[in-house]
N, C-alpha and C positions, 0 to 999 in steps of 0.2 A: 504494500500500500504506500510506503514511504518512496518508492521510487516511482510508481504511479504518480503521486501528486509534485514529485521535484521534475519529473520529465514531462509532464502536463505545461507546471509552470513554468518550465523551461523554454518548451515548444510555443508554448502562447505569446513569450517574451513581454511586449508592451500589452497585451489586453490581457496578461495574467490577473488571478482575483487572489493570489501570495506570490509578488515578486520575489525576486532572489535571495534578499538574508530571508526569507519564511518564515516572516513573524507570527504568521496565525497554524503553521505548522508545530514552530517551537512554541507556544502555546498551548494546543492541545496536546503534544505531549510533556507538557510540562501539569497538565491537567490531570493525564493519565499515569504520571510516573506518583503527583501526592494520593493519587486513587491508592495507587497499587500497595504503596509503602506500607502503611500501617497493617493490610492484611497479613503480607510479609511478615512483618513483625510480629505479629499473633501466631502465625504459623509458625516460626522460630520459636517460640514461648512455647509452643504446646508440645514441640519436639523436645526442645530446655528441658520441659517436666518428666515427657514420658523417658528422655534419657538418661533424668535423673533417678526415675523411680525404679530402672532394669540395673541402674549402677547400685543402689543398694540393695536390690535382692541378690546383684553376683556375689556385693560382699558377704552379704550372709550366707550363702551356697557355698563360697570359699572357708568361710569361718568356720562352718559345718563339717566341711571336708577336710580341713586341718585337725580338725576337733579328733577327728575319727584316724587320722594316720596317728597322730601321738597315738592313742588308744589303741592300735593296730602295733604302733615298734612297742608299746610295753608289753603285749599279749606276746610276742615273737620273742621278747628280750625274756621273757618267765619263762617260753618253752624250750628257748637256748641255758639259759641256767638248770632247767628239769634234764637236760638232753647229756647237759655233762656231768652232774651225778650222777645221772645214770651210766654214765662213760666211766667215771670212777669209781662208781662200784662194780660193775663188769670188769674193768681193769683188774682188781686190788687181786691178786694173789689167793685163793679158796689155802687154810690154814686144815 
């Protein structure tokens, strides 16, 4: 559309209805551009939110998941200590 109405008014030269700076051009998109802005910015906002509120369920999911490896090396770390008792009393010499 923008090169439609520049090569209109181009082509018309003197009986153009927006001579050449295109003041009624730069106008309506200066009309359209404060349209646009503020929706923009809402839709930024409601993205803002919703990628805040997936940033704190990851951390809780991480939190969660960390929770449960400690809990994991100490269950592994009792069955390595059970594993070598057990290894030294198999070992020890039958008297």
């Amino acid at each position: 559309m923008l090169v439609a109405w520049v090569s209109v008014n181009v082509a018309l030269a003197m009986g153009a209805w927006d001579p050449y700076p295109f003041i009624l051009l730069n106008l309506f998109l200066s009309m359209l551009a404060a349209i646009q802005a503020p929706i923009i910015m809402m839709s930024q906002n409601r993205q803002d939110a919703k990628d805040r509120v997936r940033s704190e369920l990851d951390f809780a999911v991480n939190r969660k998941a960390e929770s449960e490896i400690i809990q994991l090396a100490a269950k592994l770390n009792r069955i390595e200590d059970r594993l070598d008792d057990i290894e030294t009393v198999v070992a020890r010499p039958s008297s």
